[in-house]
C-alpha distance (Angstrom), angle and dihedral (degrees) to the residues before:
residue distance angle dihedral
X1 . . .
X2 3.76 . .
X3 3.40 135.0 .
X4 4.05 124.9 -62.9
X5 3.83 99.3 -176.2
X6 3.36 146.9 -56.4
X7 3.99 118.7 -95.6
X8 3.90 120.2 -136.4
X9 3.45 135.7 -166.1
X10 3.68 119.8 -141.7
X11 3.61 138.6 172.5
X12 3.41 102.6 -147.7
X13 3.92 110.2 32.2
X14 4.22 96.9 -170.1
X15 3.71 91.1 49.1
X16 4.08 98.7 39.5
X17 4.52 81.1 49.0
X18 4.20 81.4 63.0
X19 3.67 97.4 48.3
X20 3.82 92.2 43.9
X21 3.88 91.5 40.9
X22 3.79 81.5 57.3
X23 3.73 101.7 34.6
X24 3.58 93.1 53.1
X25 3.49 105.8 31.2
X26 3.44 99.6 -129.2
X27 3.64 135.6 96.8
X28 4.42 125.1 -99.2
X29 4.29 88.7 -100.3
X30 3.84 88.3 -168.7
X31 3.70 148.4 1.1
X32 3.80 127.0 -166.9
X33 3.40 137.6 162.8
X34 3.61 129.1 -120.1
X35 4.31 103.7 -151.1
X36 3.62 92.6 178.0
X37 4.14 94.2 59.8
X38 4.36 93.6 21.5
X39 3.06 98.9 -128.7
X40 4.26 132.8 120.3
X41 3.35 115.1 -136.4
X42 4.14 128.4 -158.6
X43 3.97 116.1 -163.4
X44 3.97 118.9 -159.1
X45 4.29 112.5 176.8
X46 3.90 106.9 -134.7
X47 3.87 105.1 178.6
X48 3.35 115.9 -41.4
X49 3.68 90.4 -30.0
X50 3.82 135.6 68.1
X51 3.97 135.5 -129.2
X52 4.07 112.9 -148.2
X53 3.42 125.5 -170.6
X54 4.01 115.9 -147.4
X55 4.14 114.4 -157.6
X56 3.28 123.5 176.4
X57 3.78 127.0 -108.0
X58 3.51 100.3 -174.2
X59 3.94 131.3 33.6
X60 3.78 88.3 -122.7
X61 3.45 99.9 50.0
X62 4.09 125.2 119.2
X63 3.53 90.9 -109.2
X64 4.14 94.0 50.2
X65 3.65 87.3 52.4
X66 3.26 96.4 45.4
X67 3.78 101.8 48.6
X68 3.65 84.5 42.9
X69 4.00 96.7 61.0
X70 3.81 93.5 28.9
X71 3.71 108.0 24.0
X72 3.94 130.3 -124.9
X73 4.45 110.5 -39.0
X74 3.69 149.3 85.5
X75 3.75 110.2 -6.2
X76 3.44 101.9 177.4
X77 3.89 148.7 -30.4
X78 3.77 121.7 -115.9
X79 3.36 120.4 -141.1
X80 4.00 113.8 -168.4
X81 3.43 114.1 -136.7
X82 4.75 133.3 -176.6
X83 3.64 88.9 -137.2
X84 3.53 116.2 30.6
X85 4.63 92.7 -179.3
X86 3.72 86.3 51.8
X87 3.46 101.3 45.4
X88 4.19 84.9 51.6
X89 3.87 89.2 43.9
X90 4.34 83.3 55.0
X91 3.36 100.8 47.1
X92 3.85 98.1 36.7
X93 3.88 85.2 58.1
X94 4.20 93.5 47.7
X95 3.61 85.8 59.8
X96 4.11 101.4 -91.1
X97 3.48 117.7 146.7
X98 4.19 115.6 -134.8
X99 3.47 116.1 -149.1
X100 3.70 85.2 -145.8
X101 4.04 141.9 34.1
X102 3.49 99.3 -144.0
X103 4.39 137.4 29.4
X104 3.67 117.0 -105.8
X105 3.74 138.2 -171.0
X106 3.26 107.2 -68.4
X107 4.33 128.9 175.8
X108 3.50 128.6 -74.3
X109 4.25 97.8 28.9
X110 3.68 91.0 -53.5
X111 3.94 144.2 137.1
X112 3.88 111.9 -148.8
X113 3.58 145.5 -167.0
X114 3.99 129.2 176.7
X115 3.26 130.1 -156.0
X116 4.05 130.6 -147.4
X117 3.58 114.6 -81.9
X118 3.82 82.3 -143.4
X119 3.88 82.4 72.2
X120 3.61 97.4 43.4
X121 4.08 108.0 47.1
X122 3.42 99.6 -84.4
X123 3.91 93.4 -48.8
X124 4.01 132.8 113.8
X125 3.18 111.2 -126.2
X126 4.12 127.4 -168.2
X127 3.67 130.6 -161.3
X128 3.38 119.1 -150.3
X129 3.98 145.3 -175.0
X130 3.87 126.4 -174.0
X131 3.66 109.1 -116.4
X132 3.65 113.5 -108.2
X133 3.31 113.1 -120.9
C-alpha cells in the first residue's frame, strides 16, 4: 500500500490551483468533477504521490459542510490499494469501520471507498484502485 495523495479542502478551487501551481512548481495536470459527491477536484503529481484539491459545487456538498465545521485543509489521505473489495473485506474484519459497502466512481480513473475517521485517529482515509481499463 502506499500513498495515492493527499485530499484538500479549499474554498475557492481556481484561486487554491494558483497557490499550488506556485507552491509546487508544477502545473494543475487535470481537473474533473465528481457529480455524484459535488465537489471539483484539481490533481497535481508531486513525486510519486499526488496533491488534489476538493471544492465544492454545491452548498450541500461533503466538502461545504465540512469546510464549514472545520475550515479549509487536509481531508483525507489516499492510500492506493490492487484490490480495493478485499482490502474492505480485511479491514472490516480487523475491526475498521467503512463508510460504505460497496466502491464507487471516484476522480482521476478510480474506484473508492473511505473509511471512518473514528477508525483511523481522527483521519479519513480512502482506498482506492485504478480502474482497469
Amino acid at each position: 500500500m502506499k500513498i495515492e495523495h493527499l485530499g484538500i479542502a479549499v474554498a475557492n478551487l481556481e484561486e487554491s490551483i494558483k497557490v499550488y501551481e506556485t507552491l509546487l512548481g508544477t502545473p494543475c495536470y487535470k481537473k474533473e468533477e465528481v457529480a455524484s459527491e459535488k465537489v471539483m477536484t484539481a490533481f497535481f503529481k508531486t513525486g510519486e504521490s499526488k496533491v488534489e484539491l476538493l471544492g465544492a459545487t454545491s452548498p450541500d456538498s461533503v466538502i461545504a459542510t465540512y469546510i464549514e465545521k472545520k475550515g479549509e485543509g487536509l481531508h483525507h489521505v489516499a492510500f492506493e490499494v490492487d484490490d480495493i473489495k478485499a482490502e474492505m473485506q480485511r479491514l472490516k474484519d480487523a475491526g475498521f469501520r467503512l463508510l460504505m459497502d460497496e466502491p464507487k466512481k471516484g476522480a482521476d480513473n478510480k474506484i473508492i471507498a473511505f473509511l471512518h475517521p473514528k477508525s483511523c485517529n481522527g483521519v479519513l482515509v480512502e482506498l482506492c484502485q485504478a480502474i482497469k481499463e
